[in-house]
N, C-alpha and C positions, 0 to 999 in steps of 0.2 A: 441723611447719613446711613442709609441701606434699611431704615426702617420700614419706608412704604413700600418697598422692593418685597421684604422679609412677608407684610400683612396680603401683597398681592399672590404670594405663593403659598400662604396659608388658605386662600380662598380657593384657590384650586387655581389661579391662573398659570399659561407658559411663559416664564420670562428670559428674555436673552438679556445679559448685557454687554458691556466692551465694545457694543456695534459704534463703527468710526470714530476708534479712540483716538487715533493719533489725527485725523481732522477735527475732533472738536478740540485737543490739548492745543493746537495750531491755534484754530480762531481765539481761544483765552488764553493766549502763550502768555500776555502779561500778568495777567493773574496769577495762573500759576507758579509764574519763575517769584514773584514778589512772595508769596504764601509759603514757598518750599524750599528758595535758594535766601529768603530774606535779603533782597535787594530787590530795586528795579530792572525791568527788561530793560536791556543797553544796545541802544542800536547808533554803529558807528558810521559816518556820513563821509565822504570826500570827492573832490572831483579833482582827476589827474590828466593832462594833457597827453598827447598820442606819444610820447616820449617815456614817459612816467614822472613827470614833474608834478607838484602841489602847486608851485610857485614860481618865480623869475628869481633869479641873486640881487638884491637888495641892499643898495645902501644908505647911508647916513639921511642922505638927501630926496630918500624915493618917497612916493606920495605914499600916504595912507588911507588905503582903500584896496579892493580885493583886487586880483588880476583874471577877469572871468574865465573858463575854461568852457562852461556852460552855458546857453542859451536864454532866453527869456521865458520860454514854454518849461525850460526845468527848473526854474527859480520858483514858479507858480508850485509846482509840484514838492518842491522842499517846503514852501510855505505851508501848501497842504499839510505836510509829514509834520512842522510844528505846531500846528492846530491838534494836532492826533496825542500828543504825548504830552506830559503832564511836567516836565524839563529838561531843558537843554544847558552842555557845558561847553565852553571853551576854555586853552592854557592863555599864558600871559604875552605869547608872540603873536598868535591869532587875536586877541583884544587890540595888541597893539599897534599890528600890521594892518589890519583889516577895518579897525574900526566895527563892527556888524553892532545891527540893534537887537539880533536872535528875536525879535518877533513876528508878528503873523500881519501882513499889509497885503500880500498878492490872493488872499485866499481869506472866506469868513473863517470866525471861532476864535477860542481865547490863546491870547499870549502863553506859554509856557512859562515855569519860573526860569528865570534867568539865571548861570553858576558858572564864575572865573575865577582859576587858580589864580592868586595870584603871593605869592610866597612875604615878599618882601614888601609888599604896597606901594610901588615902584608906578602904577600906572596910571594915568594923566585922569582926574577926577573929572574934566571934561571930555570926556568919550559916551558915545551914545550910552553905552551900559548903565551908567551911572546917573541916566537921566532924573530917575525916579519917578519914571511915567510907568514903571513895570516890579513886581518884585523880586529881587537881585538879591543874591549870597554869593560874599568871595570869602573863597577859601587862603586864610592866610595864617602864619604862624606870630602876627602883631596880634596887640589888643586894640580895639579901636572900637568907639560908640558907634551904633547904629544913628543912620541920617533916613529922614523919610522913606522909603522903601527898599534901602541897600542895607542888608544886614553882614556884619562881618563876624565868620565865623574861624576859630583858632581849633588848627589842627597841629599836631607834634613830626613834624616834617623830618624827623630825624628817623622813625619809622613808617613805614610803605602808608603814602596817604588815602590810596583807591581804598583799602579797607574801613577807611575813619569817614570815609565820604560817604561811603554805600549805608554806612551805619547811620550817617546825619535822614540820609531821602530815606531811609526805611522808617526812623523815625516819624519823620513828615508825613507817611503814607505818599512817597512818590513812587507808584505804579512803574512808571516809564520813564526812561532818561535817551535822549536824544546828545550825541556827542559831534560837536561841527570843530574839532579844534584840528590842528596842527600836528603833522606829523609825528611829532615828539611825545604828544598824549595819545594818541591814537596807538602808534608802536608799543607804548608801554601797556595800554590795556589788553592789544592783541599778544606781548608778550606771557602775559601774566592768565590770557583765557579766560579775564573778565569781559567777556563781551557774548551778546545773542544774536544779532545781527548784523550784517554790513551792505552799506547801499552805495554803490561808487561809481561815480559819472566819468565815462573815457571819452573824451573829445579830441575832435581832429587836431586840435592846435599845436604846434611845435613849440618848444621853450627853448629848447638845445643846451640848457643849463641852468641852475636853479635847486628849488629843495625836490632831493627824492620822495616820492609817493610813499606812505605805509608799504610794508610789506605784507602779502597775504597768500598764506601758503595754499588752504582750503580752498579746493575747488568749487565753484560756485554750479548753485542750483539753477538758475535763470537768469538767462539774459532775453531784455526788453529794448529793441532798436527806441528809441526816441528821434527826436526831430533832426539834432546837431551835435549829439550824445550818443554814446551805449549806456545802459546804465545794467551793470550786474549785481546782482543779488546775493549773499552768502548766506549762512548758518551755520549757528555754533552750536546748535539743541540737538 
């Protein structure tokens, strides 16, 4: 806390500091944003097809499961990114649509906590999420007991929920929050400038109609060719 700093300049030594401030605030971005903004660093995820689609138009009858955009070599590498972060969320059309297990199989390390909005409790209790091979929070405005690793937690949906959420994983000591959802939660974080990162995979593939992509205004810092992918880079810091 600048004491040693203070005793080494009382001894006669020359001390500089500040040197590579803003590359060491980088390498601890999460630390930081969690100590001084009280939340986790929020790094938001999506892959859009050369169109700008998330997705195909969907209906009653379509399977449940994702519609890849992305390659095999960049699934590996999401996996990585959920090994790195301490939780991941999804909303209630992405649980629905996609089915995902949001954890970590293509890459070692641990599972992330697992978090779905899910308002009304509307969503099929046999969906991987709910396996309770992992630990799971849905966010919903029911009351409902907790069942072996899925705890349900009651937010006031009638005011802006991202505040009430940020407030639960600070609580926890959730460092990092990893977001894979659906256009609908994604747009609203990027409305509202909760967000620190964005990682977005643009693949060749055509959709020609289907769900629009987030929108994102912020010019991005790097772009990384990958195999079957672009994958761009943003920042909000």
């Amino acid at each position: 806390a600048g004491k040693g700093i203070d005793k080494m300049k009382s001894a006669g030594y020359n001390i500089e500091v500040g040197i590579m401030n803003e590359e060491s605030r980088f390498i601890n971005r999460r630390f930081f944003t969690f100590h001084e903004k009280k939340r986790p660093y929020i790094i938001l995820k999506w892959a859009q097809s050369a169109d700008g689609f998330v997705d195909i138009q969907r209906g009653q009858n379509s399977k449940i499961a994702p519609n890849w955009i992305s390659g095999p070599y960049e699934r590996i590498l999401v996996h990585k990114w959920r090994s790195e972060e301490e939780a991941i969320l999804v909303g209630t059309k992405t649980a629905q649509k996609d089915d995902p297990s949001l954890n970590v199989r293509d890459w070692s390390g641990n599972s992330p906590l697992r978090l779905v909005i899910d308002r009304d409790l509307k969503l099929n209790h046999k969906l991987k999420l709910f396996s309770g091979s992992i630990k799971t929070v849905v966010f919903t405005e029911k009351i409902r007991k907790h069942r072996d690793l899925v705890k349900f937690e009651t937010l006031d949906f009638s005011q802006p929920i991202w505040p009430q959420i940020m407030d639960y994983l600070y609580r926890e000591e959730m460092v990092s929050l990893l977001i894979e959802g659906g256009t609908k939660t994604i747009n609203s974080l990027l409305l509202s400038g909760l967000w620190d990162e964005a990682r977005v995979f643009k693949g060749a593939k055509y959709f020609h109609q289907g769900v629009p992509a987030p929108h994102l205004a912020d010019k991005y810092t790097g772009l990384i060719k990958m195999w079957s992918t672009d994958l761009e880079i943003y920042q909000n810091f």
